[in-house]
Each structure stands twice: as C-alpha cells, then as structure tokens.
C-alpha positions as CSV (number, residue, x, y, z in Angstrom):
1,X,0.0,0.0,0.0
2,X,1.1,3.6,-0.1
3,X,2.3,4.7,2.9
4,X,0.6,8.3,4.0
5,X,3.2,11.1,4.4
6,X,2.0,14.7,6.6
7,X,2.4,17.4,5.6
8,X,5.2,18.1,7.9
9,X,7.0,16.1,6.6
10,X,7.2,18.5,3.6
11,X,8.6,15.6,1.0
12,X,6.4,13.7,-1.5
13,X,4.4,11.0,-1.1
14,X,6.4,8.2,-3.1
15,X,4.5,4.4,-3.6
16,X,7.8,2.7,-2.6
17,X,5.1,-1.0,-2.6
18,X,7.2,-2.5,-5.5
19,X,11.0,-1.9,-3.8
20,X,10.1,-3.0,-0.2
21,X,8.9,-6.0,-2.1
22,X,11.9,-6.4,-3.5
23,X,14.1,-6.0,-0.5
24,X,13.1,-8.9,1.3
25,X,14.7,-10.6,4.5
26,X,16.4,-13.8,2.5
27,X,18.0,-11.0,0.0
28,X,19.4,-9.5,3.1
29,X,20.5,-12.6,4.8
30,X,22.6,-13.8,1.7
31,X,24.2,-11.0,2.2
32,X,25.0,-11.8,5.9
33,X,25.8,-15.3,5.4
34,X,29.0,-14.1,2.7
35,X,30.0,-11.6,5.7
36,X,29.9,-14.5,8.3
37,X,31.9,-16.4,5.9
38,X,34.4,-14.0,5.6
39,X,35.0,-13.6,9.3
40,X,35.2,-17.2,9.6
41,X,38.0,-17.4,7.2
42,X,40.0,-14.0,8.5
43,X,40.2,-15.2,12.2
44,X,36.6,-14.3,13.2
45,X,37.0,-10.4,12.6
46,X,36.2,-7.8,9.6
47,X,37.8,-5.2,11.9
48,X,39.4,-2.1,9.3
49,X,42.8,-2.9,9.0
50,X,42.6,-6.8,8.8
51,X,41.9,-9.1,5.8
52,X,38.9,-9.3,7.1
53,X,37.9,-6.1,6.2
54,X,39.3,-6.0,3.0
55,X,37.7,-8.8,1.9
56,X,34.2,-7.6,3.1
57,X,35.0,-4.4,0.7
58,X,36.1,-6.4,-1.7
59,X,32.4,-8.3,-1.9
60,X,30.6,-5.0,-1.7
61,X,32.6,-3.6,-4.5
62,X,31.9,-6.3,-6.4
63,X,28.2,-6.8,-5.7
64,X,27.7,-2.7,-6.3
65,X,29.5,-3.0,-9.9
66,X,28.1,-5.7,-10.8
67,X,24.8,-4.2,-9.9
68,X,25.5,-1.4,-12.3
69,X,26.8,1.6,-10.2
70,X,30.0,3.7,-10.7
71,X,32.2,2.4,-7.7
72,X,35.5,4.0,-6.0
73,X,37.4,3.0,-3.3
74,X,38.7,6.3,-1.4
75,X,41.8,4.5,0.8
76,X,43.0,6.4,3.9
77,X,45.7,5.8,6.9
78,X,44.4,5.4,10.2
79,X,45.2,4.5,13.8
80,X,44.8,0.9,14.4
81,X,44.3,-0.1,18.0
82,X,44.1,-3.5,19.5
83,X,45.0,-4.4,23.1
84,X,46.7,-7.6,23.6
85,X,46.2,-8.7,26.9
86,X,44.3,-7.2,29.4
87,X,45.7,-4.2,31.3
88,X,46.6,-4.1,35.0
89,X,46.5,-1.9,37.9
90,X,48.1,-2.7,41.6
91,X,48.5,-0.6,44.5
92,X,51.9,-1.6,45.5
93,X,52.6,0.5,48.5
94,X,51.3,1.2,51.5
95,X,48.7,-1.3,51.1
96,X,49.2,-3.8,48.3
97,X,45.9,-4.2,47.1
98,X,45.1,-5.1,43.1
99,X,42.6,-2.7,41.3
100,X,40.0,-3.4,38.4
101,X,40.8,-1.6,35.4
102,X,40.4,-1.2,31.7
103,X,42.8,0.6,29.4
104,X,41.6,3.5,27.0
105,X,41.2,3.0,23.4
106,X,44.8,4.5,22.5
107,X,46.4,4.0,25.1
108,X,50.3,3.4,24.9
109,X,51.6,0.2,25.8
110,X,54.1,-0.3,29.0
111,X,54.9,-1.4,32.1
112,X,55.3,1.3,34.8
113,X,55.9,1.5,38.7
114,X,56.2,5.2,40.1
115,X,54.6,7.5,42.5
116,X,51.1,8.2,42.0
117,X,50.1,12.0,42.1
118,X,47.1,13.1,41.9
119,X,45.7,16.5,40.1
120,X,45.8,19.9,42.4
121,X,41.6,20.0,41.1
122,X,39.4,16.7,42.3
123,X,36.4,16.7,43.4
124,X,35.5,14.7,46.2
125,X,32.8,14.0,47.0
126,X,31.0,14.8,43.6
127,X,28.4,17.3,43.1
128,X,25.8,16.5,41.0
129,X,26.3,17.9,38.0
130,X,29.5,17.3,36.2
131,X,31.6,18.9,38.4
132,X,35.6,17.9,37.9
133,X,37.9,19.9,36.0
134,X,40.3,17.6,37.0
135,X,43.7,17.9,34.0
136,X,41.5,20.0,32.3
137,X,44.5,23.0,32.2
138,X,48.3,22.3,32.5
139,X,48.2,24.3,35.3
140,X,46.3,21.3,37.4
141,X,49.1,18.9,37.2
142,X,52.2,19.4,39.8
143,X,55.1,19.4,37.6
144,X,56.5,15.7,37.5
145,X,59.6,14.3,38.9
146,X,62.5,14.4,36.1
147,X,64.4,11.3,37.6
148,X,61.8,9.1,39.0
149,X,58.9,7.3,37.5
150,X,54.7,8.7,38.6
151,X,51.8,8.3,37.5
152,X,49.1,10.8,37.0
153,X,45.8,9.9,39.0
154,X,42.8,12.4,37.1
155,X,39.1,12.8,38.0
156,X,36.5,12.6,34.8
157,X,34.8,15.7,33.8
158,X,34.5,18.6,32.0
159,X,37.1,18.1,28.8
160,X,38.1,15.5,26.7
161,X,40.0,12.5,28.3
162,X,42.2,13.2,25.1
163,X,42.9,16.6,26.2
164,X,43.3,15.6,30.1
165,X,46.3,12.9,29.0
166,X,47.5,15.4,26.8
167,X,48.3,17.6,29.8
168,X,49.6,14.8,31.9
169,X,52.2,13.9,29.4
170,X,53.3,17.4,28.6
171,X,53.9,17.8,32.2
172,X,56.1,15.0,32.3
173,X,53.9,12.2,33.5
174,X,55.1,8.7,32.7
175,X,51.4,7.4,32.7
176,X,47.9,8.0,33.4
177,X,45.3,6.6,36.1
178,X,41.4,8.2,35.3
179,X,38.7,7.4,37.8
180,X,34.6,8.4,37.1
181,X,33.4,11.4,38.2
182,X,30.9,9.8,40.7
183,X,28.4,11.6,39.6
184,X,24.9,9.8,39.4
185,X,25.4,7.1,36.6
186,X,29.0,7.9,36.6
187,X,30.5,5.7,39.0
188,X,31.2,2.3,38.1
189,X,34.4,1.0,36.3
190,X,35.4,3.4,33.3
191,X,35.3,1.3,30.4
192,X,34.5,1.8,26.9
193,X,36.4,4.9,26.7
194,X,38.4,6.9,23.6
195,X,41.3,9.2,24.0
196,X,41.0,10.2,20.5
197,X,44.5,9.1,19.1
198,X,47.3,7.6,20.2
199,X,48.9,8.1,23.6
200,X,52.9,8.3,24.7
201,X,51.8,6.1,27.8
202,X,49.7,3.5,29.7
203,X,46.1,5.1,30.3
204,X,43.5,3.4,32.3
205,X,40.1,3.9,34.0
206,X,39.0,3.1,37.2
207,X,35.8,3.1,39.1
208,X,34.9,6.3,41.5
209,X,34.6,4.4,44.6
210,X,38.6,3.2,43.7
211,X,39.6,6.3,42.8
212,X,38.7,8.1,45.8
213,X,40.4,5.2,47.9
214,X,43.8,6.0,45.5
215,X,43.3,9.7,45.9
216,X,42.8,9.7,49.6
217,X,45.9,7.2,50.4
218,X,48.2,10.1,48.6
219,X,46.7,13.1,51.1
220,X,48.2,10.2,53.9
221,X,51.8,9.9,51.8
222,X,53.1,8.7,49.2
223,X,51.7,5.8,47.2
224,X,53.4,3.4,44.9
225,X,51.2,2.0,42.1
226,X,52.5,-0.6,38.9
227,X,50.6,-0.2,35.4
228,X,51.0,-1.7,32.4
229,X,49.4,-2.7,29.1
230,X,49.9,-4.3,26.5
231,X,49.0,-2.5,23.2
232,X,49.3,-2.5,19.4
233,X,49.4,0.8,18.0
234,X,50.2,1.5,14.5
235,X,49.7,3.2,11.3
236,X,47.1,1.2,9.1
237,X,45.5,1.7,5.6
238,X,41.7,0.6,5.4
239,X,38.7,2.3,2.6
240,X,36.1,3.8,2.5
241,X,33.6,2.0,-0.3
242,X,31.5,4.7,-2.7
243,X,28.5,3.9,-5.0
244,X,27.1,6.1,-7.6
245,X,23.6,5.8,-8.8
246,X,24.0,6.3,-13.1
247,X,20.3,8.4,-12.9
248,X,19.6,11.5,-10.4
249,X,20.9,14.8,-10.0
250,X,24.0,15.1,-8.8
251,X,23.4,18.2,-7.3
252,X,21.2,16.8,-5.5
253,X,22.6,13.5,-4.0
254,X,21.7,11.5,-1.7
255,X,24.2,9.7,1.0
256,X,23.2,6.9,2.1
257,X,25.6,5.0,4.9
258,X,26.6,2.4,7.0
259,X,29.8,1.1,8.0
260,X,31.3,-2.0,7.1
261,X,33.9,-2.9,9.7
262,X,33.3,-4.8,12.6
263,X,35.3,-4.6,16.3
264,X,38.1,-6.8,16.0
265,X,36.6,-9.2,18.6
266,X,33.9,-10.7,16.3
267,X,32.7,-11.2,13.0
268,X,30.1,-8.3,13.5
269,X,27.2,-9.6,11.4
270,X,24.8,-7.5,13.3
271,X,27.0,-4.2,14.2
272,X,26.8,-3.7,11.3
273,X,26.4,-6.5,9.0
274,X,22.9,-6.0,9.3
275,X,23.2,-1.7,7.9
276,X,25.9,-3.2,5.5
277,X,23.6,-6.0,4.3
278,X,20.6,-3.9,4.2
279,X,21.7,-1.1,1.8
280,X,23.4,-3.6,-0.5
281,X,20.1,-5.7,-0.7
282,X,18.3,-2.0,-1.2
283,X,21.0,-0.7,-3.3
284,X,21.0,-4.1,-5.8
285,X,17.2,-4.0,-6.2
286,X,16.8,-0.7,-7.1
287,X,19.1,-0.8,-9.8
288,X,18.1,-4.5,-11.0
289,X,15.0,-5.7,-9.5
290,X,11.7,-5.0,-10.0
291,X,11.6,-1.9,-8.9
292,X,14.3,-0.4,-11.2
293,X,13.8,2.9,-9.3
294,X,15.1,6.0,-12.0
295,X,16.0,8.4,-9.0
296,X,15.8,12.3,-9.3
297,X,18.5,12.7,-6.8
298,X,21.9,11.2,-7.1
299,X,21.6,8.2,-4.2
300,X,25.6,7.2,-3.5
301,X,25.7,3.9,-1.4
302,X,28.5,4.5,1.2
303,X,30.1,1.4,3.2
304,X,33.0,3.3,5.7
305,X,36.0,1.7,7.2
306,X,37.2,2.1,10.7
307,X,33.9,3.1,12.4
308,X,34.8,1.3,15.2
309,X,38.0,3.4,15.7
310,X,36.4,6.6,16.0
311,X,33.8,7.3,12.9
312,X,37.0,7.7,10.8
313,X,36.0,6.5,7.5
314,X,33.1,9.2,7.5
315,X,35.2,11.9,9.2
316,X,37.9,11.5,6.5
317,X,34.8,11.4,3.3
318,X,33.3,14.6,4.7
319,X,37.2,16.3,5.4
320,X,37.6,15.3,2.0
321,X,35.2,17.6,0.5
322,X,35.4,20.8,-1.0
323,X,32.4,23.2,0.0
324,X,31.2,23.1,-3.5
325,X,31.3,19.5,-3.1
326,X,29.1,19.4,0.6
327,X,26.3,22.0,-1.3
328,X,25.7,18.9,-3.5
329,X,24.6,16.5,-0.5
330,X,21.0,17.0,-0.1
331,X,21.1,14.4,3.0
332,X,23.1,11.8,4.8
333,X,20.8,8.5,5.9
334,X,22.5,6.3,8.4
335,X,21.8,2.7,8.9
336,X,23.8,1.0,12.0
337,X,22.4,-2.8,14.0
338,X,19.0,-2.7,12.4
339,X,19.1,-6.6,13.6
340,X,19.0,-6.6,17.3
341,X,17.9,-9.8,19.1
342,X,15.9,-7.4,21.1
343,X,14.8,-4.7,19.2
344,X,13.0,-1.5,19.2
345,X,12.5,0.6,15.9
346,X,14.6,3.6,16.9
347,X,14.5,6.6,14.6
348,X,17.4,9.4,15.0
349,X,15.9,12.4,16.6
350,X,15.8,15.1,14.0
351,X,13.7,17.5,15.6
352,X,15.7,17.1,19.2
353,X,11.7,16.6,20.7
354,X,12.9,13.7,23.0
355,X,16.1,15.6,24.1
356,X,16.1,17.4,27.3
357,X,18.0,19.9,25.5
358,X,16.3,20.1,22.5
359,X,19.0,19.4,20.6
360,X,18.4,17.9,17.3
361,X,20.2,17.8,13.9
362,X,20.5,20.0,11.2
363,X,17.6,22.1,9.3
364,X,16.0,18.9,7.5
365,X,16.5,16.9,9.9
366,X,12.9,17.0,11.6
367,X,11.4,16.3,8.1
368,X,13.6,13.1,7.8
369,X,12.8,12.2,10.9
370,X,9.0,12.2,9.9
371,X,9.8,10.3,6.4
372,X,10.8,7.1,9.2
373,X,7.8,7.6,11.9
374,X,4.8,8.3,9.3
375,X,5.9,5.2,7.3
376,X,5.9,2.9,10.8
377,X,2.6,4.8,11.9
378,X,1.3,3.4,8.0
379,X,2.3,0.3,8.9
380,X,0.8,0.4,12.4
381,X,4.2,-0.1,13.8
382,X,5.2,2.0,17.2
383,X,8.7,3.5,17.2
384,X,10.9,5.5,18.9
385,X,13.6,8.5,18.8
386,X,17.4,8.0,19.5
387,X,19.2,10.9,20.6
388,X,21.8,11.9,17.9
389,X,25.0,11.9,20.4
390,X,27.9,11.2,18.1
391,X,27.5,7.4,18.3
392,X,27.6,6.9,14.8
393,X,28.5,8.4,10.6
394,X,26.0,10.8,10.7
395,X,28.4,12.5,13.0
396,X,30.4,14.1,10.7
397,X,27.2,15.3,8.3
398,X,25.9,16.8,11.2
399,X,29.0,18.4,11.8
400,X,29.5,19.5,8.6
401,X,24.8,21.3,8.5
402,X,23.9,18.3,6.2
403,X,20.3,16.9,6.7
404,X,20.5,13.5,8.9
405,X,18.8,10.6,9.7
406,X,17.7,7.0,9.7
407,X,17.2,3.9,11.8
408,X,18.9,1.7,14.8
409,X,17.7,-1.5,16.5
410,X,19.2,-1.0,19.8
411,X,22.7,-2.3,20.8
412,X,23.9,-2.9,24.8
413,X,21.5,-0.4,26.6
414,X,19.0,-2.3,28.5
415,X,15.1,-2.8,27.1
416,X,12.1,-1.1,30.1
417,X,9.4,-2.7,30.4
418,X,7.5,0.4,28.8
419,X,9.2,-0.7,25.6
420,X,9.0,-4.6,26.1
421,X,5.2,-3.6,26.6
422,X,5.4,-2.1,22.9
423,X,7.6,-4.0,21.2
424,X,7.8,-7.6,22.8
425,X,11.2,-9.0,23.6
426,X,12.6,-9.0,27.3
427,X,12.6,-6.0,29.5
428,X,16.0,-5.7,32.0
429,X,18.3,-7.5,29.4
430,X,20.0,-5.6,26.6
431,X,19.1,-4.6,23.0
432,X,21.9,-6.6,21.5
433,X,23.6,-9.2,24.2
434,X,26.2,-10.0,21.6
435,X,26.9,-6.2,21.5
436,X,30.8,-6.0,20.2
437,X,31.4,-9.8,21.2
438,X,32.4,-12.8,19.6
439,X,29.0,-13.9,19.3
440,X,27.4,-11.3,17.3
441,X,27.7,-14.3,14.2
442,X,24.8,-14.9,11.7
443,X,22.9,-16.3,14.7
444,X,22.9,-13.2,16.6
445,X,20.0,-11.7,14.1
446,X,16.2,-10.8,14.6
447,X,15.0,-11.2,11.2
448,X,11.3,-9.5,12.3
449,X,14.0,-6.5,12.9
450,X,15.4,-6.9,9.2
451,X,12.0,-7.3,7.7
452,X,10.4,-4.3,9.5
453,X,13.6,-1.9,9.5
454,X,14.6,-3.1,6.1
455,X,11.4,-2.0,4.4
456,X,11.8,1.1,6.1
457,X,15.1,1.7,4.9
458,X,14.0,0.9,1.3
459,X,11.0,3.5,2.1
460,X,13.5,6.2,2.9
461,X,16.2,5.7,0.5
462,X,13.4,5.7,-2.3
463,X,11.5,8.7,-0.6
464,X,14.0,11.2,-0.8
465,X,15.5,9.7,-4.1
466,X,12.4,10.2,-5.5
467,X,10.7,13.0,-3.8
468,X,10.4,16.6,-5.9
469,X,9.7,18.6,-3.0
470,X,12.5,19.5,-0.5
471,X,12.7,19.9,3.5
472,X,11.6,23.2,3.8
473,X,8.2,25.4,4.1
474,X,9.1,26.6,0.8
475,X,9.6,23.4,-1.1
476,X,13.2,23.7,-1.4
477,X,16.4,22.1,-0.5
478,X,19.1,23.6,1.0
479,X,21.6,24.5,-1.9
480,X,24.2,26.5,0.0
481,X,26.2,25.2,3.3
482,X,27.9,27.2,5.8
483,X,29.4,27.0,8.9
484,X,28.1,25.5,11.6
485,X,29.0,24.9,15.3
486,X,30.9,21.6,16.0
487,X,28.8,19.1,17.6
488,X,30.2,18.4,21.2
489,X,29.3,14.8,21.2
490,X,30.2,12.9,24.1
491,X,30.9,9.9,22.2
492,X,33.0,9.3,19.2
493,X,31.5,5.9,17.6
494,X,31.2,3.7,20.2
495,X,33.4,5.2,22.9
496,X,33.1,8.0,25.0
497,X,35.3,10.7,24.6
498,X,34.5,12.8,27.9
C-alpha cells in the first residue's frame, strides 16, 4: 500500500510498494551469510585494518558493480588499535591491594611502577552535575619528577579524556590513572572509553569508589602504584567503499551509509552487518530488481571503514570535501544494527523533541525524521527516537549542517518494560547481548527486525531519491552550506570521549 506522508514532513508522497517487495529478509541474509563467511575465514574479525575487512569491501565492490553503479574506493591511513592482553593496575605501597581496570582505546603500551600523584583540582565528593575539572589545564598537574617514574591519577569531567592525558604527558607524567566522576550514573568501572588518538603512555580507567580510595591514600603519603598494558598501536590503511547511482541529479545527491567494519573481537554480522547488508540488498534491487527505481536525486551507497576506531572513515569522506562538493549532498541517511535480538525501531531524533535539551540535527532533519515515523505509523508499527549523540556516521554530516537521519535496533542499553510492553522481547536485558562480542555471528539476528527496519530503509532511501519537494516550508532544499557549530558529542562511535 502507499504509505501516507503529513504534511510536515514537507517531502512527497512516493508508492515505494514494489522496492520493499523487492528487499526482502532472504536477500538480506545472503548478504550476511557471505559476511559471516568472511570472518570465519579472516580469524573471526572484519575489523578495518585486517583481511577481514578487505575482503568484506572487496564483496561490496563487487556486488555494487556488478549491480551497475560507478564504484571508487577512497583509501586512507588510520590509527589501528588492538589491546593484547588485558591491562593491569596494583596498589603496590602502602597497602598492596590489586585494582579493576580497563585501558583506553589509544592507550600506549608499557609497564610502569612510580609515585602516583594526583591533580591539584578533584572533586570529592562529587556534586551532581559534572563537576571535575580535573587535568583539564596544565596548570592542574604538579610538575613531575624528572628522575623518577609517577603516574598521573585524574578525575572525569568537564574536557576530553584526550585533552586531560595530553596535559599529563606534557607535564612530564610517565602514565595516566582516570577514575569516574561519581556523579549519578558515573561511578562504576570506566570502560569503553576513547582518547581520540594515540597516547605516549599506559592510560587506564577506574571506578569512582577506587579512585577516591587511591586519591585519599596520597593526602596520607606517598603511594606506589604498577601499570602496564599491552598494546598494538600503529599506522594502518583501510577504505572507504562509494557507489554512484547512473540516474539523479547530482546536485542533489543523496548519501546513504553504513559502516562495514566490525570490532576486532567478532565477525560483527549484526554491528553492522545487518546496515551493510541492508543497503546492499536495497541498493541491488533498485538498480536490477523490479523496482528499477530512475531516482531524481543522485543516491551514492556509502560502506565506511574504521567506524569502530572513531567514525573515521566518514570523518575522513566529509574532510575530503570541498564546500562546492558538501552544497551537493542533499542528506546523509544512516543505517547501524538494524538486527538486534531485542529490538526497538529507533528513529534518529531530528527534531531534538525527545532531548532534554532540544537538541536535534541540522535544518532537515525533523522532516527526515517524519519520512521514518509516518511510514511505521502506515504500517501500524510504534517507534521510537534515539538521541543523535555522536555514536555513529552521521556524525560528521551533522557536523558538517547536512540533513541526517535513519534507523537503529538497539545495541547494549537495557530494554524497560514500557518498551517490552510495545515492542515484545525482554525487558532488564540488553538490546543486542552479543553487542561487540564474539557472538554477534549470523545467529545473533532478529530477522522481524530486518523485515520491519529493512522496508523502512528501502522507504527512505526511495523517498527522498524520489521526492520533488524539498525539507523546507518553501519546497526547497538547502543548496548552499555554511558554517556551523561543532557538535560536542560525548561519544565518538562507540566510545566516550569525555
């Protein structure tokens, strides 16, 4: 049936019955199934930066060409990071007394036993809002021993963790000990954490309720503490995969994205073989299936590397650009886990009407936003907005005032009950339990999540290929880009940068 469209929404209303036929849940799984293969034959991984990964771009290449698109492969260094063993963390003196610990991503790899000293600026206890400062200026660290080893003990807050190790190691610190903030939800064990690029030095997190314990034990004397990790970190060459449609304007194109690369722990056949399979399923039938969809707009089909690293392969498309080049993208559409175990339909929240803040994306946005609810409220399916916090390629679009948008199935937060009510599954256990682990394998798929998000995705792509009426009030696009604020995202991909 035709899907209704409001007038809010302020695009056409595009019969898009013949693609979402088309794009159908064993397309997208044979798609999968060559993924999975992949990893099982490139020691479980499609991380960017193994043969993993070049072999999945090497089957998405292939499939795009032969599918009749103009493909390039835009090839870029990077920062590959993989942590060998686990890192550790000891109290040594005066109480010997092991602590749980993870290292950042891009953290430098050592061994070290020094003094630990802690910033002149923590703040203990927490006050409720983010409160800490702590390594935030140079001027917070005392200046550090030139003849014997410490080690840098920092309080989460305000800046960058990037920016706070940054200072620590330009004061002369021979490695870096960062506990939460203790703040409400910021207490427990600092994991899952980015410093943005690599560091001279062993960096690891710690839990509030062990940092206090560290920080109080140095206002008694002096406390010895032994670090080390055991890192890779090293210059690596990945790509970025780019399909052109042959039909559309290209001053008006279309990006459509999802990335390709998986964490190196796992084969990654839902984060994000599931976008990855998706698009190409969508992006094959609408060039050679039924549908044979002539689009007004340009639609370019982009797979990115190194997502997982830091939403590099995006970052690098978008740096890439000239301005003249950026007033030609008429929107970005983002597709990443659209086959969570435990789904929810999660639309990206254009119009910021979910955020405390407000804060949506770019002018267009909202209208996007609408294109994904209006076609679930046709189908008589609930769904929900996701906050746009930096978590994934439409990161760089946003930064860069392009129109954003598109779909998500949920990955490690935990399902309420509120949305088990709507959406069946199991409330109290996560979206994706398999969430950057080595089971997130072919079995680690919802295919009612392919089937309802991948008809939705077909509905979107096609909709604003399609559509002759723009975003705005005025029925136009926006044809000139400016400047625009940088987005300060607490998370970059996956990991948290402050």
């Amino acid at each position: 049936m035709t899907v209704p469209v409001s007038a809010a929404s302020a695009v056409d209303d595009v019969n898009t019955d013949k693609l979402r036929q088309a794009v159908t849940v064993g397309g997208i799984m044979t798609h999968e199934r060559v993924l999975q293969r992949i990893a099982n034959s490139n020691g479980g991984t499609r991380a960017s930066g193994t043969p993993g990964y070049a072999a999945s771009a090497d089957y998405v290449k292939t499939t795009l060409k032969k599918a009749g698109y103009r493909v390039s492969e835009q090839e870029f260094e990077f920062p590959f990071y993989q942590e060998v063993t686990p890192a550790t963390l000891s109290e040594l003196s005066p109480v010997a007394t092991p602590i749980e610990t993870e290292s950042m991503q891009y953290s430098g790899s050592g061994n070290v036993t020094g003094t630990l000293v802690a910033t002149t600026n923590v703040v203990i206890p927490a006050t409720p809002e983010p409160s800490s400062a702590s390594g935030c200026a140079p001027s917070d660290f005392v200046p550090a021993s030139a003849t014997e080893p410490q080690v840098a003990l920092i309080q989460r807050g305000t800046c960058t963790f990037g920016e706070k190790v940054a200072n620590a190691a330009a004061a002369g610190y021979d490695a870096a000990v960062i506990f939460n903030e203790g703040n409400p939800g910021r207490t427990e064990l600092l994991s899952n954490v980015t410093l943005g690029a690599p560091a001279p030095f062993p960096v690891v997190g710690i839990s509030y309720a062990d940092g206090v314990a560290l920080y109080n034990a140095t206002a008694s004397g002096p406390v010895s503490v032994a670090v080390a990790t055991d890192i890779i970190n090293e210059t690596r060459t990945t790509t970025n995969i780019i399909a052109d449609s042959k039909k559309g304007n290209p001053d008006k194109t279309v990006v459509v994205g999802a990335h390709l690369d998986s964490v190196l722990e796992g084969a990654g056949i839902n984060d994000n073989g599931s976008g990855t399979s998706v698009l190409l399923e969508t992006a094959v039938q609408m060039a050679k299936g039924k549908a044979k969809v002539k689009p007004r707009q340009m639609v370019r089909f982009a797979f990115w590397g190194a997502e997982e690293s830091g939403l590099l392969g995006s970052e690098h498309y978008v740096a890439s650009l000239s301005n003249a080049q950026l007033s030609t993208i008429y929107a970005n559409l983002n597709f990443d886990m659209l086959g969570s175990t435990n789904y929810v339909r999660f639309v990206y929240d254009g119009d910021g009407s979910a955020d405390p803040d407000g804060a949506g994306g770019p002018p267009g946005s909202a209208q996007i936003e609408s294109v994904f609810t209006d076609y679930f409220a046709g189908q008589n399916l609930a769904s929900a907005p996701t906050a746009f916090d930096g978590r994934s390629d439409y990161g760089p679009f946003i930064e860069a005032g392009i129109p954003a948008g598109g779909l998500f199935s949920g990955a490690e937060g935990i399902k309420t009950a509120d949305e088990a009510a709507v959406y069946g599954g199991t409330a109290g256990e996560p979206y994706d339990p398999c969430y950057h682990q080595a089971c997130d394998s072919v079995n680690n798929l919802s295919t009612a999540a392919l089937n309802e998000l991948g008809d939705a995705t077909a509905h979107a792509v096609m909709t604003l290929a399609m559509s002759k009426t723009g975003f705005f009030e005025d029925g136009s696009r926006m044809a000139q880009r400016r400047e625009v604020p940088v987005r300060d995202f607490d998370y970059s991909g996956s990991h948290m940068v402050r």
